[in-house]
N, C-alpha and C positions, 0 to 999 in steps of 0.2 A: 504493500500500500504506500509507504515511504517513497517508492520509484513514481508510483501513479500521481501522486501530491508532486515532487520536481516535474514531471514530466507538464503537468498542468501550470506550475511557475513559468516553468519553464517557454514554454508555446507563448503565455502574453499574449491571447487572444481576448479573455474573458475579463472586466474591469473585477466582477465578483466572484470570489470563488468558493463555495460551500462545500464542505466535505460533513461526514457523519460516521468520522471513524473515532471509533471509542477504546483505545488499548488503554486495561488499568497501568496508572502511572508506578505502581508499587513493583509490580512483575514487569514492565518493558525497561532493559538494559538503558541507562541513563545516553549511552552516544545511539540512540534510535528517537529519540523525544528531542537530544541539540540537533540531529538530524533534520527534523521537522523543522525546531525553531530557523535553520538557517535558512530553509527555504520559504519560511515566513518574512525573513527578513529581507528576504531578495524580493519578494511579491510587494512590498512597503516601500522597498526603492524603485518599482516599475511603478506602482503607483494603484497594486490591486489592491483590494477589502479581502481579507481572509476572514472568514466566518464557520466556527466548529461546533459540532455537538460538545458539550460540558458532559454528557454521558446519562445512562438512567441507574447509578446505582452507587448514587448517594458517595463519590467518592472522585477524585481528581482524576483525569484519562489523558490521554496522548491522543492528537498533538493541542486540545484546549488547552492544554497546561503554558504552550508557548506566549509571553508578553506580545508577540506579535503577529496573535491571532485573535478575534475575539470570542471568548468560550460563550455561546448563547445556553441558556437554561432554559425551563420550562415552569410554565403555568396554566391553571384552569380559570377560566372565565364563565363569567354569569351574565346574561343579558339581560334586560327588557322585553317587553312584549313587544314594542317595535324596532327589537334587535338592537337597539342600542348598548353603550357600556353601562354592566349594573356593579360589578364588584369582580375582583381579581382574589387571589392564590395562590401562593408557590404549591409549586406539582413536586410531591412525596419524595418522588425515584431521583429527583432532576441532581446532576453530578456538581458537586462543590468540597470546597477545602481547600488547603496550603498547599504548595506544590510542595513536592521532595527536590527537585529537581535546580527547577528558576526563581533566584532571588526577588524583592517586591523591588517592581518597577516605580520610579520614582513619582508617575503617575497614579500611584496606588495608595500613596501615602496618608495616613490621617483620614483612610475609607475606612479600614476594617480594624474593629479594638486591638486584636490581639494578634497582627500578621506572622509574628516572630522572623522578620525579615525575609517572609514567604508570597510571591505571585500566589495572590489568589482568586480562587474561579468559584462564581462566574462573573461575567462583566455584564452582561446583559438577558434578557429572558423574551419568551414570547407562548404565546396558544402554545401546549402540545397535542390540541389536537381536542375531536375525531377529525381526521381528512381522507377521503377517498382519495385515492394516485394513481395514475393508469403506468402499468410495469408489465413489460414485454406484452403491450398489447392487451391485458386485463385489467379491470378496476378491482382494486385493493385498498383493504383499511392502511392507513399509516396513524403513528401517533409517537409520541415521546419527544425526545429532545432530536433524534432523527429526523424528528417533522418540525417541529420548531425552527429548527437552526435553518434552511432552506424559506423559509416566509419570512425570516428575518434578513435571508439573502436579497427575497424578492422586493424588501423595501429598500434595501439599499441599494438595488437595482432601481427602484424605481423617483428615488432621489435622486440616482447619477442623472435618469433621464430627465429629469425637472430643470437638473444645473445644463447640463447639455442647452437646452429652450433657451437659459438667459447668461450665455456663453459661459459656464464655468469648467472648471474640469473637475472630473470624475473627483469622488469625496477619497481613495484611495486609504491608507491606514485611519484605522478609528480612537484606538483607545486614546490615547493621549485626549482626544477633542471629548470625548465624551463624558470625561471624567473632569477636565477641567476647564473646560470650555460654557461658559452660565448660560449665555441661549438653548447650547446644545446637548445639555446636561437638564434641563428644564422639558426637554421634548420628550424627555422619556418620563412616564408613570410609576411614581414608588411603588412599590408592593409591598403592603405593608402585614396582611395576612396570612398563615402558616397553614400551609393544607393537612394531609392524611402524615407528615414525618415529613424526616427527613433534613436538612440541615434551618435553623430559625432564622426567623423573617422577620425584619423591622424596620424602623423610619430610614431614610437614607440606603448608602449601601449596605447590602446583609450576599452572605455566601449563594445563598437560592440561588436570588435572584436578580444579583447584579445591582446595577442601581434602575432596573427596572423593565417593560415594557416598552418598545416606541409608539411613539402616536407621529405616523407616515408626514399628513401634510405640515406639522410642526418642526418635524426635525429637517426637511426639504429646506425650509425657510428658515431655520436656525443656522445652519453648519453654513461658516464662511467660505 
């Protein structure tokens, strides 16, 4: 999978690149995760979004663990009866904690009480779902942070195309802007609710679930 992730750096066709590879960071050999992280770091100087599943099992995974990638999490959502936003969740399963691995990015800093000088995940969250997804030609359930991470692609896919309309370029690496960036740090929804387990959820950043949910047409209009 580490070849398939360069190989897609690599190419620089895609401004976003989504993957939903989930290796526990505990068991994957430490030069398989900097492996990742470099080729994250090479997609941040071309100028792509790397966006990962944070994982479904409540623990830190490769390659989310890398600073320069953004680990998406997961949540459940409650609507209105005319489908509007009624209340959010972090979702149980959804992958968080200290890296073993990557020291805390200085972008990190002064988010999470107790980092012990640890990158930690997640940075951001979204639905896990239910979503139908047509695969090799049939409709299938998807859900988890598998399904998350990919609709959190598709907004930042569809910001790049907002900035594209009023000449901007592509939003290319995120976390640094999201975390301290106040319009664009404001675009995203806290979560402040603790679903069925799993790691605790509260005001500001918490492990869940990053510092939140995005809301599409605000953060378009936020990010410089």
């Amino acid at each position: 999978l580490l070849y398939t992730f360069n190989e897609a750096v690599g190419d620089a066709k895609a401004q976003v690149l989504s993957d939903s590879f989930a290796h526990a960071e505990y068991t994957t050999p430490a030069p398989v995760a900097r492996g990742y992280n470099e080729s994250a770091l090479i997609a941040s100087a071309l100028g792509i979004t790397v966006v990962s599943a944070s994982g479904d099992s409540n623990q830190v995974d490769v390659p989310s663990n890398s600073p320069y990638v953004t680990a998406v999490g997961g949540t459940n959502v409650e609507l209105n009866a005319d489908n509007s936003w009624k209340s959010e969740q972090s979702w149980g399963l959804s992958g968080c904690g200290l890296s073993r691995v990557f020291t805390l990015p200085v972008w990190q800093q002064d988010e999470y009480s107790k980092p012990n000088g640890k990158r930690t995940v997640a940075d951001v969250s979204a639905v896990v779902g239910p979503y139908w997804v047509k695969y090799l030609g049939k409709w299938t359930y998807a859900d988890g942070t598998s399904a998350s991470t990919p609709v959190f692609a598709a907004v930042v896919a569809l910001v790049n195309q907002y900035r594209q309309a009023h000449g901007k370029p592509p939003v290319g690496y995120l976390n640094s802007l999201i975390y301290k960036h106040a319009a664009t740090r404001a675009a995203f929804r806290d979560i402040t609710q603790i679903g069925y387990g799993g790691c605790a959820t509260g005001s500001g950043y918490d492990l869940a679930t990053g510092i939140g949910t995005p809301k599409a047409a605000e953060l378009a209009a936020a990010l410089p």
